[in-house]
Structure formats: C-alpha cells, structure tokens
N, C-alpha and C positions, 0 to 999 in steps of 0.2 A: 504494500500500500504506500502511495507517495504521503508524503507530507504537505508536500505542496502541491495541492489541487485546483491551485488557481491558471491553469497553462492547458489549454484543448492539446490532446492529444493527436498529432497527426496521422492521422490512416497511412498505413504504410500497406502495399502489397507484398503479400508473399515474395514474389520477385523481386522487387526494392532490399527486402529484407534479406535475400540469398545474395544479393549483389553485395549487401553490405559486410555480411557475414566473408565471403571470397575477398574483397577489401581488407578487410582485417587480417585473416591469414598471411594475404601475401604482404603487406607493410610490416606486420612481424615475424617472419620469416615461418611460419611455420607451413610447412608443405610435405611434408610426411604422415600417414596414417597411423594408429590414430594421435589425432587432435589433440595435444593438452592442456584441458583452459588453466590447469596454477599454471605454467607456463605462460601462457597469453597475459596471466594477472599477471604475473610477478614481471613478464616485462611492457607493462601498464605502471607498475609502480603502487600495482593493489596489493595491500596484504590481503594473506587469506588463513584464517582462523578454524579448526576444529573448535565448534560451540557445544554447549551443554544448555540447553533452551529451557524458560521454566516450562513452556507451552509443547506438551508432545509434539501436538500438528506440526509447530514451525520446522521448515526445512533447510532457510536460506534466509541470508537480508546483505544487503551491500546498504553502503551511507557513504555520505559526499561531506567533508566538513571541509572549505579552503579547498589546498591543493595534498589533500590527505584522505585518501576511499577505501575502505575495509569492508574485507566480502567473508561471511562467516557461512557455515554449514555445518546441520548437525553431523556432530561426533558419531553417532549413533547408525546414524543410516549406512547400507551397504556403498563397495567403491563406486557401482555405475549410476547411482543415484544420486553420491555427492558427484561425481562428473557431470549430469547433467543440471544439477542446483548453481552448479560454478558458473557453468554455459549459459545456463537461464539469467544470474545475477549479472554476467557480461550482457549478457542483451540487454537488459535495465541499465547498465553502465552508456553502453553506446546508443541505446535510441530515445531514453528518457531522463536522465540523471545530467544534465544538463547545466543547473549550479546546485549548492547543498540542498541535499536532502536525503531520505531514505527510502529501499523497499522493504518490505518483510512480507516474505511468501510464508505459508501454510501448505500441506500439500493438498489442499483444492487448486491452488494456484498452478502448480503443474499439471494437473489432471489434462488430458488430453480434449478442447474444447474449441472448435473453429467458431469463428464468427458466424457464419451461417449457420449453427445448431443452435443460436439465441437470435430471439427476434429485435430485442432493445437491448443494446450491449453499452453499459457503463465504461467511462473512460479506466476504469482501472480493470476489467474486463477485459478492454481492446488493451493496455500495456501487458499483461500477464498472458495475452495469446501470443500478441509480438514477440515476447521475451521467450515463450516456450517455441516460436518458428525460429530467430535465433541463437536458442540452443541446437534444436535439430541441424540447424544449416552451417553451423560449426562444426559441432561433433561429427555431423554424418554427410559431406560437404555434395551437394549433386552429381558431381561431373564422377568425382570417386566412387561413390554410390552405383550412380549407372554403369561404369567400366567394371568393377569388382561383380554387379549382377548378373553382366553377357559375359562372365567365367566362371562362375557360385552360384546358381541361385537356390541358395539356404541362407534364410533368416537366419539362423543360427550363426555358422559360416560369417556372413556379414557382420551382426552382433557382435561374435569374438575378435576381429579385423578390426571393428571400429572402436572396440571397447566399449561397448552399449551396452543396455539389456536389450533383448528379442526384441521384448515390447516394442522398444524405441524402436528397433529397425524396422519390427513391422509395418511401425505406422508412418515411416520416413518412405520406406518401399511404396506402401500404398498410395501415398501421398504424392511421390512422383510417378504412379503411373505405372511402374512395373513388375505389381504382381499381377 
C-alpha cells in the first residue's frame, strides 16, 4: 500500500511493463538465466533484509526515505517466493516509488489477478498487478521464456531454469501464449 495516494497511477501495458523490465536487465548487466533480483537490489543500492513480520500475511515492503530504499521479505517464506517478493518490490521501486514512501504487500497482493478479472480496479489494485507483471517479466524475461519452451516444454523444466515455482511459470507460459 503506498502512503502516498495522492498521485493517479498511470496505466501501464503489459508490454510497456516487459519493455521496462528488458530495460532494466540490460542497464544492469544482468543477462544470464536465472535473474537475481538481490543482485538487481544491491546494484540499485537497495538493501535487502530477511524480516520477521508481526503480521503473518505480510510478505514484502520496500520504502523510499531521501536517497536511502530498503526492500524486506519474510524470513519465513520459501527461496522462490522471497524471489518473486524481491521482483515484485522492484517493480514498486521502478514504476511507482517515485519520491518517499512505502509498499507493504500481504500475500493477496501477489495472488495472481489481471485487470480484467475486476470490473473497478482501485489505484493500489492497478500498482500491485503492475508490480506482480514486473516480477514475472524479470524473473521469467519473454524472449528467454519462449527460446527455453521450443527446447523444454515442461513447466517444471522451465521453473527449475528460471528458479521459479511451477506456478509462476505456468502462469508466465500461459500468459504468453505458449501453452
């Protein structure tokens, strides 16, 4: 949830959003599978914290104080879920944290939800689907996705490659198209 909810969120397309995600990769050099977003933080200049949350649900928060941003994720959770919590909090870093403030996701916030499965979609609605298309679109980058699936095509296979869960990949596969 931002703090600061006084700023319209801009509608970004999934495409806008793969574009920015492929952007980022290649300005920080990273181009090898898989993707490591503390890598990506730590050369961002984010720290990143194993947390102990009082709130089960919480999963993730990143905050902006100055020229100073901490990205926490529970202690708790398995490796490919704080993977994609990290992913998720970059995507808050890059398309909505824009001067101080905070996210703090739950895991409804990740839950897998397009814009179009809601009829009136709240601006922190639309940041938390962005944030979860720019996790997918880091960790599990298109171009790579589609090359690895006309050699593999097992979810599984993929998942282990990218360091996902399944889940993720399934719904990354589906989502472009090639299952």
């Amino acid at each position: 949830m931002a703090s600061d909810e006084k700023h319209e969120v801009p509608y970004l397309t999934r495409v806008e959003i793969e574009k920015k995600a492929r952007e980022v990769c290649r300005q920080h050099g990273l181009v090898s599978i898989p993707i490591d977003p503390v890598v990506l933080a730590n050369r961002l200049g984010i720290k990143v914290h194993n947390a102990k949350f009082a709130d089960n649900n919480m999963v993730g928060m990143i905050a902006k104080r100055g020229e100073s941003t901490t990205l926490l994720v529970n202690q708790s959770d398995p490796p490919y879920r704080k993977r994609f919590t990290i992913a998720h909090e970059l995507g808050h870093h890059f398309l909505h944290l824009l001067e101080d403030g905070e996210f703090v996701d739950g895991e409804a916030d990740l839950f897998r939800q397009t814009s179009d499965e809601a009829t009136e979609i709240t601006m922190q609605r639309r940041q938390e689907i962005q944030a979860n298309m720019f996790a997918a679109a880091l960790l599990m980058p298109e171009e790579a996705v589609q090359s690895e699936w006309e050699n593999q095509k097992s979810i599984d296979e993929l998942a282990r490659r990218f360091n996902v869960s399944e889940s993720a990949m399934g719904i990354r596969v589906d989502q472009l198209g090639l299952g």
